[in-house]
C-alpha positions in Angstrom: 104.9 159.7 81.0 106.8 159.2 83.8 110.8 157.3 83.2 110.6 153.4 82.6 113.1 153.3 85.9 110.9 155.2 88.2 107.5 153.5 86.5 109.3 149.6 87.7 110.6 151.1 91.4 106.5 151.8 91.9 105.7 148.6 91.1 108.0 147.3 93.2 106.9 150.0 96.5 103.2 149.2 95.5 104.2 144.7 95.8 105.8 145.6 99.0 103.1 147.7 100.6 100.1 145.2 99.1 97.2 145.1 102.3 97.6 142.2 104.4 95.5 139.3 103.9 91.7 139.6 105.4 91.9 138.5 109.3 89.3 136.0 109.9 86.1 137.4 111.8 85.9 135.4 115.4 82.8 133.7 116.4 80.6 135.1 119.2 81.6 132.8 122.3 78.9 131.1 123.2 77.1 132.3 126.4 76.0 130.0 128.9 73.6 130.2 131.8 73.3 128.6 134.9 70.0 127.1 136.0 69.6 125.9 139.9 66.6 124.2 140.4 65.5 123.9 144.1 61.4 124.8 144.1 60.4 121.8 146.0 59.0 121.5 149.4 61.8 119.2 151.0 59.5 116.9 152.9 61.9 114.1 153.7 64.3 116.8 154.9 61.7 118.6 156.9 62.0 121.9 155.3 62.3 123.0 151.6 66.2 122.3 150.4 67.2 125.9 149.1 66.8 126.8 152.8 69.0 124.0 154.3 72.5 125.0 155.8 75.6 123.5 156.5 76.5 122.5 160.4 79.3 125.6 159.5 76.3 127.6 158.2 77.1 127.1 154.7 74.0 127.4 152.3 73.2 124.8 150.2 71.5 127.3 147.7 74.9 129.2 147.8 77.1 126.4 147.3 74.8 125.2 144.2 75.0 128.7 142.1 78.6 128.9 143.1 79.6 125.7 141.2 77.6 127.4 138.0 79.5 130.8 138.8 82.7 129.6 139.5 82.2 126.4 136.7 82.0 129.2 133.7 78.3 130.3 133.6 77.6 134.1 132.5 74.4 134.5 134.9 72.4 132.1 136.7 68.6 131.7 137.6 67.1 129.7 140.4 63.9 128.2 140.5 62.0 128.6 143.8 58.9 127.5 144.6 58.0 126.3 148.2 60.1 128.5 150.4 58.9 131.4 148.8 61.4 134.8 148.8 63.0 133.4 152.0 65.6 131.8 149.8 66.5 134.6 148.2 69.9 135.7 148.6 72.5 138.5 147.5 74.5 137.1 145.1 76.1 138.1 142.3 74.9 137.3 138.4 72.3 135.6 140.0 68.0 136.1 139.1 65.6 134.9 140.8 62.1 133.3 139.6 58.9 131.5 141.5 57.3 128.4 139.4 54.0 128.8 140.4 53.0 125.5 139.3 56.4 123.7 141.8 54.5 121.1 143.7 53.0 119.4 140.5 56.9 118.4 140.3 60.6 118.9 138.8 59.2 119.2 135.2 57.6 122.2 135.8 60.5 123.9 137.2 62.7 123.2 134.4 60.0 123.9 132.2 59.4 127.7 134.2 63.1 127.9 134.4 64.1 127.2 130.2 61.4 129.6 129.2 62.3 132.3 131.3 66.1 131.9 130.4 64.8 131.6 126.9 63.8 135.5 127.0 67.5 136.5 127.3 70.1 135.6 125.0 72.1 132.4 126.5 73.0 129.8 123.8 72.9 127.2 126.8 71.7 126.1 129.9 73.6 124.2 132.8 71.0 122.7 135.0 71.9 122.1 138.4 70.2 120.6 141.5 70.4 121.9 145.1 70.6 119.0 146.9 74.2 117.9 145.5 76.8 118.9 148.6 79.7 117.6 147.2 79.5 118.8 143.3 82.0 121.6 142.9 82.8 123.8 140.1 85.1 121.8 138.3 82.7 119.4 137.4 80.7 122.0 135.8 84.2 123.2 134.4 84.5 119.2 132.6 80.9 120.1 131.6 81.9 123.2 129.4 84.8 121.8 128.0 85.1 121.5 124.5 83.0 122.8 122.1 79.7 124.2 123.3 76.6 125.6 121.4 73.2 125.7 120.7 73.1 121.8 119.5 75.0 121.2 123.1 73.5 118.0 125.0 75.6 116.3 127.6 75.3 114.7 131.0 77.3 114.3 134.2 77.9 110.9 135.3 78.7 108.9 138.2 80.5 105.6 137.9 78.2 105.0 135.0 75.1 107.1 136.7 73.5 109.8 135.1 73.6 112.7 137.4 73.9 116.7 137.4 74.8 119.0 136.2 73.2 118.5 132.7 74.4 121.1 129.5 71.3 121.9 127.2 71.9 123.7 124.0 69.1 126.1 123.2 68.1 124.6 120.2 66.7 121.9 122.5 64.8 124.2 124.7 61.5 124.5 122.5 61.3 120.7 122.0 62.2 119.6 125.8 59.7 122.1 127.0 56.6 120.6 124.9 57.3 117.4 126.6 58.2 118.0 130.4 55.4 117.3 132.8 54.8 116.0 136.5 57.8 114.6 138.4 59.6 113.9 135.4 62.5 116.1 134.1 64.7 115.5 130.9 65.7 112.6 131.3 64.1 110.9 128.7 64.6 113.3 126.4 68.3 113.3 126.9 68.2 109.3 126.5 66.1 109.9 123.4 68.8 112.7 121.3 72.1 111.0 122.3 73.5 113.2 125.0 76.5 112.8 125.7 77.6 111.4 128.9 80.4 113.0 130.9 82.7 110.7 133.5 83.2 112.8 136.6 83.3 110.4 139.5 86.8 111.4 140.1 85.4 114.7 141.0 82.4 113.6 143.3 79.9 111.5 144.2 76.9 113.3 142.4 74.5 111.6 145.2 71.3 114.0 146.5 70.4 114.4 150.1 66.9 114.2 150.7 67.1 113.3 154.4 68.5 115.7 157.1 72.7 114.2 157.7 73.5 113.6 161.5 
C-alpha cells in the first residue's frame, strides 16, 4: 500500500492531466456544382449562343462557367446541344455533356444536365444560362451565402424578377426531374416548394440576349 501522502498527490496529477473534452466532428462542407445550360440553336441570334463572342472576343460560354467557377462551384458541366463539340473549350473543372433530346426545349437540358450531375457526388446545383452578359460571380457568390444543402432552393432576382442563377439542393433533383418537359424549366416547381428569392439587382441586370447587340 502505497503512503496516504503520495496516494492524494496522484489524485491530484491524475485531475490535472484528465483528457480534454471530445472536439466536435465538423460537417462535410457541402459541395456544389455548377450547371451552364446553353444547348439551344440561337435562332433569333443567328447562330447557337455558347458560340457567340464578345466584339473583344470574349466568349459568352467562358464568361458563363467563370461566374460558377469564380461564384464558389467545385466543378461545372455545360449542356450542349446544337453546336455540337465546337463549343467545347479548355477550361478548368469544367465537363462537358450533349442533350440529345436539346431542340424539344430547356427542360430537357436541365433534365440531361441534373441526372448526369446526379452520378457524382454534389449536394447542389447552380444553374446558369449562357445568354446572361452582365451576371458576374458575385451574384453567384449572394447565391451561396448562408447555409446551403441538399434541401437548398433559391432564386436570383431582378427588381422583383425571377432570373438566374437558380441554387437546387439535391434532394430536389429526383422530383424536378419527373416533371420537366418541353420549353418549360423549373420554374414552376420552384414557385410550387417556396424557393427562396434572392435580391441582386444591385449586381446586374439578369436580362438574356437573344438578338445579336450592335
Amino acid at each position: 500500500h502505497l503512503p496516504r501522502e503520495m496516494r492524494a498527490t496522484i489524485r491530484i496529477c491524475l485531475g490535472r492531466c484528465a483528457p480534454p473534452a471530445r472536439v466536435p466532428t465538423v460537417e462535410r462542407m457541402t459541395l456544389v456544382h455548377g450547371l451552364v445550360l446553353a444547348a439551344g440553336a440561337g435562332r433569333r441570334m443567328g447562330r447557337p449562343k455558347a458560340l457567340v463572342t464578345d466584339s473583344d472576343g470574349t466568349s459568352w460560354l467562358a464568361r458563363a462557367v467563370s461566374v460558377l467557377d469564380e461564384g464558389g462551384c467545385g466543378a461545372t458541366v455545360v449542356v450542349l446541344g446544337a453546336s455540337g463539340e465546337q463549343a467545347e473549350l479548355d477550361l478548368p473543372r469544367t465537363t462537358w455533356t450533349h442533350c440529345p433530346d436539346w431542340a424539344k426545349g430547356v427542360g430537357h437540358s436541365l433534365r440531361h444536365g441534373l441526372r448526369v450531375l446526379g452520378e457524382g457526388g454534389a449536394d447542389a446545383a447552380l444553374v446558369h444560362l449562357v445568354d446572361l452578359p452582365d451576371v458576374t460571380a458575385a451574384v453567384a457568390q449572394r447565391l451561396l451565402g448562408g447555409e446551403v444543402g441538399r434541401g437548398s432552393l433559391r432564386r436570383a432576382v431582378y427588381a422583383g424578377a425571377p432570373g438566374h442563377p437558380v441554387l437546387i439542393g439535391r434532394d430536389h433533383w429526383g422530383p424536378l426531374v419527373a416533371e420537366l418537359a418541353g420549353d418549360s424549366g423549373a420554374g414552376d416547381y420552384l414557385r410550387r416548394h417556396g424557393a427562396e428569392r434572392v435580391e441582386c439587382s444591385d449586381l446586374a441586370t439578369g436580362r438574356d440576349v437573344d438578338r445579336p447587340q450592335p
